[in-house]
VMD Tcl script that builds the backbone (N, CA, C; Angstrom):
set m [mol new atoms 270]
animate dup $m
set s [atomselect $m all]
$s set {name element resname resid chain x y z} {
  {N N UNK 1 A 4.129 -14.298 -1.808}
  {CA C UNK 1 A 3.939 -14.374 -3.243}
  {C C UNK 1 A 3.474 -13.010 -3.735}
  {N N UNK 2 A 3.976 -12.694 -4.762}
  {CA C UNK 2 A 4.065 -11.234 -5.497}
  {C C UNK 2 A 3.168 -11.484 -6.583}
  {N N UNK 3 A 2.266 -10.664 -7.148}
  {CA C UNK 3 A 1.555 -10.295 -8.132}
  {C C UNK 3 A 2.243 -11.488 -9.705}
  {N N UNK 4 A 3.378 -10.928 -9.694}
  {CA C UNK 4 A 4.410 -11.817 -11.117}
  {C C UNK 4 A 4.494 -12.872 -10.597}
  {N N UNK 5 A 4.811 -13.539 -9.304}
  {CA C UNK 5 A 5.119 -15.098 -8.632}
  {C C UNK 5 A 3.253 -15.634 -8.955}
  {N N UNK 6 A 2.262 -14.915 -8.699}
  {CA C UNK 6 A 1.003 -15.452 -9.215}
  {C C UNK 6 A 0.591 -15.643 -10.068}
  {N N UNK 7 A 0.844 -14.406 -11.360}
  {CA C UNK 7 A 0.825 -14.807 -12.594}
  {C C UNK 7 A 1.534 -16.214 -13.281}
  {N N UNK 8 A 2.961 -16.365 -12.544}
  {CA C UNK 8 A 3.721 -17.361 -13.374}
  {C C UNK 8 A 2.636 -18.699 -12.489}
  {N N UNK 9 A 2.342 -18.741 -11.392}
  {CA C UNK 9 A 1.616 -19.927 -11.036}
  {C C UNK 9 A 0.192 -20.368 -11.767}
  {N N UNK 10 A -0.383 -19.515 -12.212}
  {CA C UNK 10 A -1.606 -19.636 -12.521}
  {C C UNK 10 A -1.320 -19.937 -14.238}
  {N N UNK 11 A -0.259 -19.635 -15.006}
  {CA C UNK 11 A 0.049 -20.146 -15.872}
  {C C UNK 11 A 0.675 -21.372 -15.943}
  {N N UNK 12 A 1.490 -21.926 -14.747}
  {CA C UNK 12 A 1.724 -23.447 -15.156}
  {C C UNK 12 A 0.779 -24.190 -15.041}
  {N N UNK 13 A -0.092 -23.983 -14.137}
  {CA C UNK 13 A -1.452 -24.364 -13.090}
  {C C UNK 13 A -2.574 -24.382 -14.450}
  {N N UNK 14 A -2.439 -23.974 -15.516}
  {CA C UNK 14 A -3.632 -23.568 -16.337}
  {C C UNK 14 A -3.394 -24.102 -17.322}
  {N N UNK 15 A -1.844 -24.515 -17.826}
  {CA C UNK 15 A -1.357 -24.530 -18.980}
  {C C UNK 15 A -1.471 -23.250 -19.911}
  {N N UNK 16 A -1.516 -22.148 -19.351}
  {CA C UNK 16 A -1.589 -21.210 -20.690}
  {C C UNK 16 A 0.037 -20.117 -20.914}
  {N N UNK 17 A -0.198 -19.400 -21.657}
  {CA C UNK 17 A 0.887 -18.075 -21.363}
  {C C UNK 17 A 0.832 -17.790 -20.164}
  {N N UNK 18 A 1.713 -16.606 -19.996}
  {CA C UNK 18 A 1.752 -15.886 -19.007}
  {C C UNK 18 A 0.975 -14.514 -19.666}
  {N N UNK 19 A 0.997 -13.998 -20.606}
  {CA C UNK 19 A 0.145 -12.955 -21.102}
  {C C UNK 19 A -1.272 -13.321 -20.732}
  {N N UNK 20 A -1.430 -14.656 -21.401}
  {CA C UNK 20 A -2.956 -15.194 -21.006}
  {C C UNK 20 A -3.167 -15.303 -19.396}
  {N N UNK 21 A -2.736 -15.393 -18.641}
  {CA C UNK 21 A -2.263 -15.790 -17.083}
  {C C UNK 21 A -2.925 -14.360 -16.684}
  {N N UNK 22 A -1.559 -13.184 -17.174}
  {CA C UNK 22 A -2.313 -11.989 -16.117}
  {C C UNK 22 A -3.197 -11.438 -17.017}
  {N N UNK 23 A -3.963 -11.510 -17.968}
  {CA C UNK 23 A -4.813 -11.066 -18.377}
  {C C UNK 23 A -6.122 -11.680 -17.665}
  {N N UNK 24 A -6.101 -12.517 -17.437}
  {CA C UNK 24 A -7.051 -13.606 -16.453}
  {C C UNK 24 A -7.134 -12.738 -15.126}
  {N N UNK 25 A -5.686 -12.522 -14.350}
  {CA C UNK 25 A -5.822 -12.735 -13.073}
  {C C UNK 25 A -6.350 -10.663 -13.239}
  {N N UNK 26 A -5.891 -9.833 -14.270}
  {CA C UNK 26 A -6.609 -8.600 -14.133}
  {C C UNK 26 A -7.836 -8.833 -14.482}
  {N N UNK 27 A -8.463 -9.181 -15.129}
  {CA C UNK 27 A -10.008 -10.063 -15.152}
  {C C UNK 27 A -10.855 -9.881 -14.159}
  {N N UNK 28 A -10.312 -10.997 -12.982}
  {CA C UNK 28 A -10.505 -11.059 -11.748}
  {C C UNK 28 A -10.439 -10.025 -11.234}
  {N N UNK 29 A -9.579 -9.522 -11.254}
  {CA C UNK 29 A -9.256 -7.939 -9.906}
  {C C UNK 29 A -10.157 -6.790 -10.075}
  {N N UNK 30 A -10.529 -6.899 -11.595}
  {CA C UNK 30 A -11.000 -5.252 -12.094}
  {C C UNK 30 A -12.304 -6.213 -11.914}
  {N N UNK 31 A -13.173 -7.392 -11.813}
  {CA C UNK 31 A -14.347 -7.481 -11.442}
  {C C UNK 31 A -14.658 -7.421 -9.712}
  {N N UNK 32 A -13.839 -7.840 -8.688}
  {CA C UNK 32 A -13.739 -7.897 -7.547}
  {C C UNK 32 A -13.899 -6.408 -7.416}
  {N N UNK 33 A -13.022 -5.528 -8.354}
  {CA C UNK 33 A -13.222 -3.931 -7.608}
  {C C UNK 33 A -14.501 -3.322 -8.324}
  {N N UNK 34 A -14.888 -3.856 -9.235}
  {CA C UNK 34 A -16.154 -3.365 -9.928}
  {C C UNK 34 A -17.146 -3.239 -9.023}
  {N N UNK 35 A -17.613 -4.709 -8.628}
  {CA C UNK 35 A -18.118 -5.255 -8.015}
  {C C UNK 35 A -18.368 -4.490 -6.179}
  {N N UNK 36 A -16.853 -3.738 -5.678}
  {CA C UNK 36 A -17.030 -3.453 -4.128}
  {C C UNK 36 A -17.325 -1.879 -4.683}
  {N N UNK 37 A -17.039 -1.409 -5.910}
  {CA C UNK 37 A -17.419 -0.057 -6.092}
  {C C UNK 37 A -18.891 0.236 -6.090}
  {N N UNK 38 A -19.733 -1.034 -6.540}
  {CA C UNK 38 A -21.091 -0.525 -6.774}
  {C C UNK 38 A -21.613 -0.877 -4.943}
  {N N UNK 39 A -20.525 -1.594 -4.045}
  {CA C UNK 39 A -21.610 -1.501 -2.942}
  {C C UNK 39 A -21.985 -2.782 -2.209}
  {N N UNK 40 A -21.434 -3.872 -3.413}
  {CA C UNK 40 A -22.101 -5.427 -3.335}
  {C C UNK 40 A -20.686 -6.222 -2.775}
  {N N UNK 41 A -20.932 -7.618 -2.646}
  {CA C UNK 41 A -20.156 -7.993 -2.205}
  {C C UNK 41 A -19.495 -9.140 -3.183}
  {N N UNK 42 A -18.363 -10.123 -2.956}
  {CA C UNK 42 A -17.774 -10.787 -3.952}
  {C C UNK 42 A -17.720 -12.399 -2.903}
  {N N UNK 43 A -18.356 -13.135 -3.699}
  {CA C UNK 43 A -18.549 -14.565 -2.906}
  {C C UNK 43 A -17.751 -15.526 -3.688}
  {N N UNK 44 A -16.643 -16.691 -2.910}
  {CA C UNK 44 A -15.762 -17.289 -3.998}
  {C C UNK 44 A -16.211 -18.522 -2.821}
  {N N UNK 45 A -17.298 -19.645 -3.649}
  {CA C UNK 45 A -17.152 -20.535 -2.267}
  {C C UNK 45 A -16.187 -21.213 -2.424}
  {N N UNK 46 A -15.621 -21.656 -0.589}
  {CA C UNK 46 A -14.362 -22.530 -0.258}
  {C C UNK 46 A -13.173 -21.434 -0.104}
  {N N UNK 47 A -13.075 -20.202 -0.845}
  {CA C UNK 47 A -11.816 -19.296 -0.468}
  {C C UNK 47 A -12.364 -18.677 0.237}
  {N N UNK 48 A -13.301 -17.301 -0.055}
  {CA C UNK 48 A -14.007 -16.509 0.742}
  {C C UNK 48 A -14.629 -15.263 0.207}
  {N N UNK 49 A -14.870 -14.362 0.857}
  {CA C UNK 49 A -16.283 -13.085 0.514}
  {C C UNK 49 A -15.337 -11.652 0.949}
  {N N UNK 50 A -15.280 -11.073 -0.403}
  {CA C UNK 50 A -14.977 -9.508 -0.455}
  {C C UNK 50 A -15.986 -9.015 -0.285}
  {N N UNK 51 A -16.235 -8.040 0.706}
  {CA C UNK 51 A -16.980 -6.919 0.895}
  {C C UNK 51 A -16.679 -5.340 1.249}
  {N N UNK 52 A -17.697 -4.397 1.426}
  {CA C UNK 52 A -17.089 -3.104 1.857}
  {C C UNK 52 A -17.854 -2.694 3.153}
  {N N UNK 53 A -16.944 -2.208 3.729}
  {CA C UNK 53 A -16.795 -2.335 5.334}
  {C C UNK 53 A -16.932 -0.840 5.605}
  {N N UNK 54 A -17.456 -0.042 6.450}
  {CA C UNK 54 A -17.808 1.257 7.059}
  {C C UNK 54 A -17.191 1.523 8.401}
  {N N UNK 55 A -16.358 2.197 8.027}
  {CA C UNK 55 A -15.628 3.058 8.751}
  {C C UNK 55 A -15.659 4.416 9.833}
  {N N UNK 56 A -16.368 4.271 10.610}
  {CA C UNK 56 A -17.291 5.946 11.443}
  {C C UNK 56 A -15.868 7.032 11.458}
  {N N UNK 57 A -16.165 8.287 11.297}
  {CA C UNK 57 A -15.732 9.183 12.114}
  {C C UNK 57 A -15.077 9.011 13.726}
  {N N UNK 58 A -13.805 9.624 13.357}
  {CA C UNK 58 A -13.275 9.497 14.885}
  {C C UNK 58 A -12.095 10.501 14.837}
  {N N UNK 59 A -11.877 10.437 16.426}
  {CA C UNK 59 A -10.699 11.363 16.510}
  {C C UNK 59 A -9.263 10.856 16.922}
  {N N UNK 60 A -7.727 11.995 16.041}
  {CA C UNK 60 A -7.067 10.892 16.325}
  {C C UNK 60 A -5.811 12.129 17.080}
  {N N UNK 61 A -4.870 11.774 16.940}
  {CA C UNK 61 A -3.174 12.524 17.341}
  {C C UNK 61 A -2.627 12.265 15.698}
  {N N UNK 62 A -2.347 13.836 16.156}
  {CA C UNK 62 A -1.007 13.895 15.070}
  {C C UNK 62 A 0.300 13.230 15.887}
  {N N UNK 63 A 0.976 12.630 15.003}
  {CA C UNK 63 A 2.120 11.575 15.992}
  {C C UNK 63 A 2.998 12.838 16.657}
  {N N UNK 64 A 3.751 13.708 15.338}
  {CA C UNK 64 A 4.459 14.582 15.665}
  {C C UNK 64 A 4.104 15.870 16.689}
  {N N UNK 65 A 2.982 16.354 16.651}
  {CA C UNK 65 A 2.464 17.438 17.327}
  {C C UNK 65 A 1.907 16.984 18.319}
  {N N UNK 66 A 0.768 15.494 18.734}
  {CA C UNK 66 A 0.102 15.208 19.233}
  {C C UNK 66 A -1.051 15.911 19.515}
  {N N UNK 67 A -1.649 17.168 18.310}
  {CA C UNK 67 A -2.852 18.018 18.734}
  {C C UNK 67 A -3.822 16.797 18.070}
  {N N UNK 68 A -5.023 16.864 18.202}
  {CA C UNK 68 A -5.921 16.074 18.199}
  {C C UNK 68 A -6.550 16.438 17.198}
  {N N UNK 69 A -6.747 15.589 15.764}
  {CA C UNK 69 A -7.199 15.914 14.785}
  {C C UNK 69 A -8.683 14.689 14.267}
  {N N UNK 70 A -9.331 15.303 13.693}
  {CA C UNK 70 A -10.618 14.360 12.910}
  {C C UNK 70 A -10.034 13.555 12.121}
  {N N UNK 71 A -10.324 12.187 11.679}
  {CA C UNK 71 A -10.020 11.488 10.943}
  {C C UNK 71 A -11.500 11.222 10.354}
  {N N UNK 72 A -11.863 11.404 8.968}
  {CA C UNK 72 A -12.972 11.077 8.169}
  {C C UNK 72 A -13.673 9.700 8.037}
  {N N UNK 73 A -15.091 9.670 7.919}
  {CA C UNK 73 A -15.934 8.328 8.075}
  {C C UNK 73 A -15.000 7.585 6.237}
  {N N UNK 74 A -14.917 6.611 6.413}
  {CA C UNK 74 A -14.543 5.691 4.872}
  {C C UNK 74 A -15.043 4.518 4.985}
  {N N UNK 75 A -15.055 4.133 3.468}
  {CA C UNK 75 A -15.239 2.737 2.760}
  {C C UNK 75 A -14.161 2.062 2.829}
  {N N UNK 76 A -13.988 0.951 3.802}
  {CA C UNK 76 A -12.836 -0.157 3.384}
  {C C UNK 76 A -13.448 -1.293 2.468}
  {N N UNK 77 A -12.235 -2.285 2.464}
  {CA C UNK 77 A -12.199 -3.320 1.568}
  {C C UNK 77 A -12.110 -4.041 2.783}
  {N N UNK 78 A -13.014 -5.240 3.045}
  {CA C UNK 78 A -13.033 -6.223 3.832}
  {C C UNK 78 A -12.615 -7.397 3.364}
  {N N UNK 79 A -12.269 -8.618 4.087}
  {CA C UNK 79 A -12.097 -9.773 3.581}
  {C C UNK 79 A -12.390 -11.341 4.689}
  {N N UNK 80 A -13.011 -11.484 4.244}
  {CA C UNK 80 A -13.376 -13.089 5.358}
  {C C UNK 80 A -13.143 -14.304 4.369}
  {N N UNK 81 A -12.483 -14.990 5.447}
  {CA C UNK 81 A -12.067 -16.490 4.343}
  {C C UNK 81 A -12.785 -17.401 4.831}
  {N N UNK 82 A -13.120 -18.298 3.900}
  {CA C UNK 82 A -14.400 -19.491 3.773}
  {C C UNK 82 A -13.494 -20.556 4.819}
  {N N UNK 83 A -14.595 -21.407 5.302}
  {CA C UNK 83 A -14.496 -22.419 5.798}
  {C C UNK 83 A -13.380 -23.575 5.112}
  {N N UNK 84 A -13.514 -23.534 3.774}
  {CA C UNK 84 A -12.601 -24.163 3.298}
  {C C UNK 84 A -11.126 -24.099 3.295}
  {N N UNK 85 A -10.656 -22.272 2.845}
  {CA C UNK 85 A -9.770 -21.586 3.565}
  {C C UNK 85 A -8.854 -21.662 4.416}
  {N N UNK 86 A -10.178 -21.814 5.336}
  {CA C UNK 86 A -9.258 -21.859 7.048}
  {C C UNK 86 A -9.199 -23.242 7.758}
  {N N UNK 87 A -9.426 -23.993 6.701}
  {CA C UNK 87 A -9.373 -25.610 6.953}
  {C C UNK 87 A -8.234 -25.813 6.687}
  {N N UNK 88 A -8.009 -25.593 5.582}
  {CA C UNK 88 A -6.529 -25.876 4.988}
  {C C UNK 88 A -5.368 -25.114 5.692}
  {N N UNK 89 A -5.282 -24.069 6.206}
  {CA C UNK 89 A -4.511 -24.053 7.282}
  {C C UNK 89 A -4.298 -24.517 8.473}
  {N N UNK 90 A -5.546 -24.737 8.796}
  {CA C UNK 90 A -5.108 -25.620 10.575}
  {C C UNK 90 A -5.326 -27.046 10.605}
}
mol reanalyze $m
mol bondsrecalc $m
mol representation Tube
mol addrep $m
């Protein structure tokens, strides 16, 4: 499912537009990233918890050259799905 296949679901699912739909579902997204920018985490009980994840310093290969280069410490985007979640799949 694609970004537009979610929008159109969450509008039949809601009864609203589809303008109203992804204005909703950017809503959501730009608070989820608000939210991992300041540091904190995002709790949805029954789906699951966005957080930001730390990344160390390490060393890697260039594929093409294979000389051995630094790759920089980063901030990921984590994701763990709730109990509820992973019920409904198995």
């Amino acid at each position: 499912m694609n970004k537009t296949e979610l929008i159109d679901h969450i509008a039949q699912q809601a009864d609203i537009s589809k303008a109203a739909a992804g204005r909703a579902l950017e809503a959501v997204i730009d608070g989820v990233r608000a939210t991992l920018e300041k540091g904190d985490s995002v709790t949805l009980v029954g789906f699951g918890t966005f957080a930001v994840g730390e990344r160390v310093a390490r060393t890697g290969r260039d594929p093409r050259t294979g000389a051995a280069i630094t790759i920089e410490a980063a901030k990921i985007p984590k994701f763990r799905a709730g109990k509820a979640l992973k019920d409904a799949l198995n």
